[in-house]
N, C-alpha and C positions, 0 to 999 in steps of 0.2 A: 959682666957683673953689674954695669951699672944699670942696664937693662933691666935686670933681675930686682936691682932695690925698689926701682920706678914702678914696678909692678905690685911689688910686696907694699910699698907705700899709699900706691894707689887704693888695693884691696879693704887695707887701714881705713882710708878717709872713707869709702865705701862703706866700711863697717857698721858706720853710726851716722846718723844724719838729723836734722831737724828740718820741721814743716810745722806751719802756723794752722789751728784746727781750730776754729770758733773762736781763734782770738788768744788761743793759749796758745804757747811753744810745746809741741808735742817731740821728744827725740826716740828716733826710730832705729833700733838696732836691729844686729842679727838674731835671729834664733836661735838658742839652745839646742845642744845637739837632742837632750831627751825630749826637749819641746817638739822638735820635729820628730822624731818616731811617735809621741801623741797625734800631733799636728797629723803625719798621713795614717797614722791608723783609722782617726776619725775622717778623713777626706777617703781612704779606701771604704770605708763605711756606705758612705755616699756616692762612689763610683758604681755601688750594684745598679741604682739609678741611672746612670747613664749609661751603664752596659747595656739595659733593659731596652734603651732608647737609644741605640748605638750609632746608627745615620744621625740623628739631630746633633747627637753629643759630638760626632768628629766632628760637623762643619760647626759646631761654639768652639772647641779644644782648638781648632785651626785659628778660628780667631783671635782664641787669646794669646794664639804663641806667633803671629804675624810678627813681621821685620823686615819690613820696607825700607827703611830709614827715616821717612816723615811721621816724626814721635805726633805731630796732632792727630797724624791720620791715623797712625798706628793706636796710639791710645781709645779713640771714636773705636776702632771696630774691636779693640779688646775691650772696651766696654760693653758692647755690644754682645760677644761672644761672653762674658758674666753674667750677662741679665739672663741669655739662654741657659746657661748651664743652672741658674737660681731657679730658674722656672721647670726646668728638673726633675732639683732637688728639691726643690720648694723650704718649708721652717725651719730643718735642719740646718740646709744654709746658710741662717742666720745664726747659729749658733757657731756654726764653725769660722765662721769672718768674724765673731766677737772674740773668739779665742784665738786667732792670730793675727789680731790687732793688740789685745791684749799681753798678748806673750812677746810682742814683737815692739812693743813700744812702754813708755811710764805712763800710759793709762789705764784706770782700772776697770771693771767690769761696769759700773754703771757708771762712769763717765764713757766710754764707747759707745752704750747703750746712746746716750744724747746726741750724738756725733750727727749734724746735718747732713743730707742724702752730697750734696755737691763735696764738702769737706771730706766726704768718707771716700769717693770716689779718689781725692786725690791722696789719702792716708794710704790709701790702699797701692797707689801705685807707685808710691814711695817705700812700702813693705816690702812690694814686688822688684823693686831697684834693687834696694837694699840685703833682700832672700833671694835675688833670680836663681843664681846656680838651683837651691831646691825646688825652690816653683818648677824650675827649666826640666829639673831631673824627674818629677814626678809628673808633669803635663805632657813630657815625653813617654814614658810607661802607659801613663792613661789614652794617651793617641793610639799608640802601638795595639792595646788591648783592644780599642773600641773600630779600629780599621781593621783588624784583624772578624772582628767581630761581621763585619758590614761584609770583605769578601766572604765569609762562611756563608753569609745568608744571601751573596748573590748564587753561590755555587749552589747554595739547596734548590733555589727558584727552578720552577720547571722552565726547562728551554722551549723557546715558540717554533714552530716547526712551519717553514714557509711553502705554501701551497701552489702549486705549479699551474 
């Protein structure tokens, strides 16, 4: 049982969190359950892209769901694996990182807009703390699709046939 509270309490303080963003106290919560079925409708929206680009998209998707245990190391290459997946999607992109900054913290649509590129990078990874189960559940599905995608088109490739 006490297991059980420790856990349940934990998830609590997880819940909600604060990070300093340009100097303001920005508090970052969980999402809405109807936020998130917006939230992936519009990131399935933007998966036709990386379905289309299916080798480039696993090896960003892999980076962004790395877990090594060195959070700096880990962080560096899941940023890394963002900037791929933005390059993509390309302006969309941005639209969809303003809307789940938005939905996911007390900022509003043009104050996100302002958000310094370093600041946002860490807003962002405290969204991802604070939402992983979703992030986790849906970066999982999108791996699954886009690896799935990658063995179909090793399987179409014509085989090379070695000459004696």
């Amino acid at each position: 049982m006490s297991e059980e509270k420790n856990t349940s309490e934990m998830e609590l303080l997880l819940s909600e969190q604060e990070i300093k963003v340009d100097g303001k106290t920005v508090i970052v919560h969980k999402l809405a359950m109807l936020d998130t079925i917006r939230l992936a409708s519009q990131m399935s929206s933007l998966a036709a892209a990386i379905v289309n680009n299916s080798e480039v998209a696993a090896n960003a998707i892999g980076k962004l769901a790395v877990n090594s245990g060195d959070i700096n190391s880990d962080n560096a290459i899941r940023l890394i694996g963002m900037v791929e997946i933005i390059g993509l999607v390309g302006e969309d992109a941005a639209d969809l990182i303003q809307n789940i900054i938005v939905k996911s913290t007390n900022l509003d649509y043009d104050e996100a807009e302002l958000i310094s590129a370093e600041e946002g990078i860490d807003l962002l990874f405290k969204i991802y703390e604070v939402n992983k189960s979703f992030f986790k559940k849906f970066l999982q599905k999108l791996k699954e699709k886009t690896q799935n995608l990658v063995e179909k088109k090793d399987e179409e490739k014509p085989k090379k046939t070695s000459k004696k």
